[in-house]
matplotlib code that plots the C-alpha trace (Angstrom):
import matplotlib.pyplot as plt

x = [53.1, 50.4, 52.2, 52.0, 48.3, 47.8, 50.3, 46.9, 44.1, 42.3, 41.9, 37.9, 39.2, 42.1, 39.3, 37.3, 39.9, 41.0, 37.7, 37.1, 40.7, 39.4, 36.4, 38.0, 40.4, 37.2, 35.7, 38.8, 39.3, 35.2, 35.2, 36.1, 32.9, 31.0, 31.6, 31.0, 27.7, 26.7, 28.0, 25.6, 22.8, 22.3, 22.7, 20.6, 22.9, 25.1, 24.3, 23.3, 25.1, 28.4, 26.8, 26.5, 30.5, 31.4, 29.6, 31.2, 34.4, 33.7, 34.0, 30.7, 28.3, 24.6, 23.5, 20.5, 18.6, 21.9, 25.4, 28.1, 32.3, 33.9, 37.7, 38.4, 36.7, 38.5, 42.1, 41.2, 40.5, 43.3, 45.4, 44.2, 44.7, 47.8, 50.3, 51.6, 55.6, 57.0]
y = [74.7, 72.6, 72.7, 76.7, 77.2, 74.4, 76.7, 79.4, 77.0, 77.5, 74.8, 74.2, 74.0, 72.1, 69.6, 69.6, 68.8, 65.5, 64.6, 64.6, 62.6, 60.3, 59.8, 59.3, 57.1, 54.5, 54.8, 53.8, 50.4, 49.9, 50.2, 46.9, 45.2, 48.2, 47.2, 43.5, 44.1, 46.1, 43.0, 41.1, 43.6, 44.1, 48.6, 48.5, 47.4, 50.2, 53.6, 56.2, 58.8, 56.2, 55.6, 60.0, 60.4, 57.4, 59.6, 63.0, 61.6, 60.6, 56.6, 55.8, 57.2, 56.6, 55.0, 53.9, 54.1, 51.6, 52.7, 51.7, 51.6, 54.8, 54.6, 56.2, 53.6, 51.1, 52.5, 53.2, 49.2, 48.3, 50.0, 48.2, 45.0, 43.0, 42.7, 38.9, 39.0, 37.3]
z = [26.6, 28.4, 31.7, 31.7, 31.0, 33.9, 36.3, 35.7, 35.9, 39.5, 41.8, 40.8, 36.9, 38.1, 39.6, 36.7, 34.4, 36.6, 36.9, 33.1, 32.7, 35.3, 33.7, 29.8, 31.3, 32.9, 29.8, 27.7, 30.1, 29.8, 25.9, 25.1, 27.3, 26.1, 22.1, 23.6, 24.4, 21.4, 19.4, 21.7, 20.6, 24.4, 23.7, 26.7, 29.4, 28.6, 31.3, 29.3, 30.4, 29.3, 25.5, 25.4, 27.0, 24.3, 21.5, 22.8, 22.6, 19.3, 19.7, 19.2, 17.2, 15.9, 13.1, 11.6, 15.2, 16.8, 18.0, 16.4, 16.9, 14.8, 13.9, 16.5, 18.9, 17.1, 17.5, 21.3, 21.4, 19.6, 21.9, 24.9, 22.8, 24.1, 21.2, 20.3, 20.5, 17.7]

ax = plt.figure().add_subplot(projection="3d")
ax.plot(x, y, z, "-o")
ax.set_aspect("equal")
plt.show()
């Protein structure tokens, strides 16, 4: 089904949408460093407009006045965690 409402997208939503893959796909490398540096308490290294795509996407969110790593951060970062074969 996904492949027929892209065969109707026009090129500029086309664009968009690769862009905003693109984009989810940096972030998703970036998280781990990202939840690095709020373990460092160092929130202020992160770019701003990172920390509001990270709570869009739901894999940060506020708390308290500080950011913290939802569940959904956590299984992002778990999938970019190299598995141990037995």
């Amino acid at each position: 089904m996904a492949s027929i409402s892209q065969q109707h997208q026009t090129p500029k939503a086309a664009a968009k949408a690769a862009k905003a893959s693109e984009q989810r796909e940096r972030l998703r490398r970036a998280l781990p460093a990202t939840v690095e540096l709020l373990q460092q308490r160092q929130a202020d290294r992160i770019d701003d407009h990172d920390i509001d795509a990270y709570v869009d996407l739901n894999w940060l969110e506020w708390h308290g006045g500080g950011l913290r790593l939802t569940i959904t951060g956590r299984n992002v970062c778990a999938q970019l965690t190299p598995t141990a074969l037995a």
